[in-house]
C-alpha positions as CSV (number, residue, x, y, z in Angstrom):
1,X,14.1,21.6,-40.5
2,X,10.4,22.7,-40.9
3,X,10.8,20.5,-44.5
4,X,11.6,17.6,-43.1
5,X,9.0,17.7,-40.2
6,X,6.5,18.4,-43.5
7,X,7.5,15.5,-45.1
8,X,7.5,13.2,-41.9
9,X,3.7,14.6,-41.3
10,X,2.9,13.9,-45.2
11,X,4.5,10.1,-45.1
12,X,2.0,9.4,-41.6
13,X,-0.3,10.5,-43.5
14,X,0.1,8.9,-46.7
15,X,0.4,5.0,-44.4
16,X,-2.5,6.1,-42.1
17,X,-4.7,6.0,-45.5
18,X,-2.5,3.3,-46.9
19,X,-3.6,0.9,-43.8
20,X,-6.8,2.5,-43.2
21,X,-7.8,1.1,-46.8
22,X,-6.1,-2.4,-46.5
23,X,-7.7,-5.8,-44.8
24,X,-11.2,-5.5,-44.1
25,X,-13.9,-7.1,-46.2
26,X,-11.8,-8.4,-49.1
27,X,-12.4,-5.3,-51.2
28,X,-16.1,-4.4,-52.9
29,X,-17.4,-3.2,-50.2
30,X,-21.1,-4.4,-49.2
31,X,-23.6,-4.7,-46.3
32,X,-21.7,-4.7,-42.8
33,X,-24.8,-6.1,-41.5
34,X,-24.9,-9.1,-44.1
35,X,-21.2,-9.6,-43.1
36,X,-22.8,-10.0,-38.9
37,X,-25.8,-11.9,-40.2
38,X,-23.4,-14.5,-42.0
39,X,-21.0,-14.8,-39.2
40,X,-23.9,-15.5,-37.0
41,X,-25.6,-17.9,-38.9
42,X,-21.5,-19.6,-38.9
43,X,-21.6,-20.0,-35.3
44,X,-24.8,-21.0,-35.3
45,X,-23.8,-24.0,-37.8
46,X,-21.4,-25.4,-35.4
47,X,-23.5,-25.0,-32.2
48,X,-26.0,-27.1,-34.1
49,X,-23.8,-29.4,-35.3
50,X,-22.2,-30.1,-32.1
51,X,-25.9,-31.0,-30.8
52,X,-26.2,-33.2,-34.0
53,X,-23.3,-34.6,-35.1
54,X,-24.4,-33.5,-38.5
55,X,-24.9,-30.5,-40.3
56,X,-28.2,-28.5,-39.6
57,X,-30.9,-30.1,-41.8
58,X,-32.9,-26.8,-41.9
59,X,-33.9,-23.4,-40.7
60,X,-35.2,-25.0,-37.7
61,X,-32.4,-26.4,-36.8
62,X,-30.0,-22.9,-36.6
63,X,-33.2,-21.2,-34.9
64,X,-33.1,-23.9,-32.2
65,X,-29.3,-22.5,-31.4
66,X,-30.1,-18.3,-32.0
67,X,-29.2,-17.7,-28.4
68,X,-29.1,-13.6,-28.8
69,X,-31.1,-10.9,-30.5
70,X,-28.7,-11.1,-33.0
71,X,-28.4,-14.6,-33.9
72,X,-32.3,-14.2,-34.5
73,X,-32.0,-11.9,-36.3
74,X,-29.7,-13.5,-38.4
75,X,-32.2,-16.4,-38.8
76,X,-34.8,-14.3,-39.5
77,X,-33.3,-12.8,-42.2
78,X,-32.0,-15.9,-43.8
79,X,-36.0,-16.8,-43.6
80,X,-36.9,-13.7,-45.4
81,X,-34.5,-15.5,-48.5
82,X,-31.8,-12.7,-47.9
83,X,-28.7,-15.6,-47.6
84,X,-28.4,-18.9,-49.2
85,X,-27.4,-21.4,-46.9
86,X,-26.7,-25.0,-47.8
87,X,-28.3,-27.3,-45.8
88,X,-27.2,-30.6,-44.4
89,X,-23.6,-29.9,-44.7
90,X,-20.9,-32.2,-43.0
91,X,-17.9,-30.9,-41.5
92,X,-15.2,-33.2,-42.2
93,X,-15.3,-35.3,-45.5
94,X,-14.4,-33.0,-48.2
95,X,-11.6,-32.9,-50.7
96,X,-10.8,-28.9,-50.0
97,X,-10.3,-27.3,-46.6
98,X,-12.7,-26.2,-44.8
99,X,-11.5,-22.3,-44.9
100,X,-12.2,-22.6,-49.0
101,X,-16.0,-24.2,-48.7
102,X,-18.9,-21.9,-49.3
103,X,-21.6,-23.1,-46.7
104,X,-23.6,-19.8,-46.9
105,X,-23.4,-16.1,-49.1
106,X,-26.0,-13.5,-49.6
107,X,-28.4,-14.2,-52.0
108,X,-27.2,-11.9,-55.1
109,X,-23.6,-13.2,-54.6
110,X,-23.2,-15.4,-57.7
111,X,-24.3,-12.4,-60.0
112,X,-23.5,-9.1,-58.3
113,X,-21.0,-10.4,-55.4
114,X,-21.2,-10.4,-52.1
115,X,-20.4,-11.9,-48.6
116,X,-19.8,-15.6,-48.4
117,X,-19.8,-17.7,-45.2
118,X,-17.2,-20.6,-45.4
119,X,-17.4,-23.8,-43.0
120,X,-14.8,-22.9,-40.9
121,X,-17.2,-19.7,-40.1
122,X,-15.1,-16.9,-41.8
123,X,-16.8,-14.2,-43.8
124,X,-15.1,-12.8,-46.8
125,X,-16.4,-10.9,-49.5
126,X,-16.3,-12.1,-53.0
127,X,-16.8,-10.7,-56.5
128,X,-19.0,-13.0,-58.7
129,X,-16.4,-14.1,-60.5
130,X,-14.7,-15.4,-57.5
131,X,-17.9,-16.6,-56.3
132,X,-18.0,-18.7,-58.8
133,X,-14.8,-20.0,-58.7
134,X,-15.2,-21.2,-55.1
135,X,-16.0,-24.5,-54.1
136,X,-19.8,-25.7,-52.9
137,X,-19.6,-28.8,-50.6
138,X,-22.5,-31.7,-52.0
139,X,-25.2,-31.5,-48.9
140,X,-25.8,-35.2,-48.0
141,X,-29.9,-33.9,-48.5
């Protein structure tokens, strides 16, 4: 009996570390706090673009919406030229989905990978070879 109670305990084990290394950030690891920063700067593309019916045509325009410490600080960093954001972006309009459109990514994503913010506001990490793969929506700018 004390074998198969061993081997029970070794196969939780084995699935605790199995999940505990699945999901997450899409693999490659990177900056938790780049991850926050771009989902911020997500929400804070469709709280300005429900105030105008457009995409944000600038910095100004997402700091006008930072509501929370965070959310500034998200700005702020995207000021400091951490993140790339494309500006001026519709929502609707485009010939892929909105869950495949880069709107945002850290600013050493297209050559070292990185987090990517897509227009329907989810964050997934990306290697630059998938980064470049993805597809960039045309800013009406």
């Amino acid at each position: 009996m004390l074998p198969c109670r061993r081997f029970w305990f070794c196969g939780c084990v084995a699935v605790l570390f199995a999940v505990a290394g699945c999901g997450g950030d899409g693999g490659g690891g990177g900056d938790p706090g780049a991850q926050r920063d771009l989902q911020k700067l997500g929400y804070l593309y469709h709280n300005a673009l429900e105030q105008h019916r457009n995409g944000p045509r600038g910095i100004e325009d997402l700091a006008a919406v930072a509501d929370d410490a965070e959310a500034q600080q998200a700005v702020r960093n995207l000021q400091q030229g951490r993140y790339v954001f494309l500006w001026n972006v519709k929502l609707l309009g485009h010939p892929h989905g909105t869950d495949q459109l880069v709107l945002a990514y850290e600013k050493d994503a297209p050559t070292k990978g990185g987090y990517v913010l897509f227009l329907d506001a989810h964050v997934a990490h990306n290697s630059a070879q998938q980064f470049s793969q993805l597809p960039k929506p045309k800013s009406s700018r």
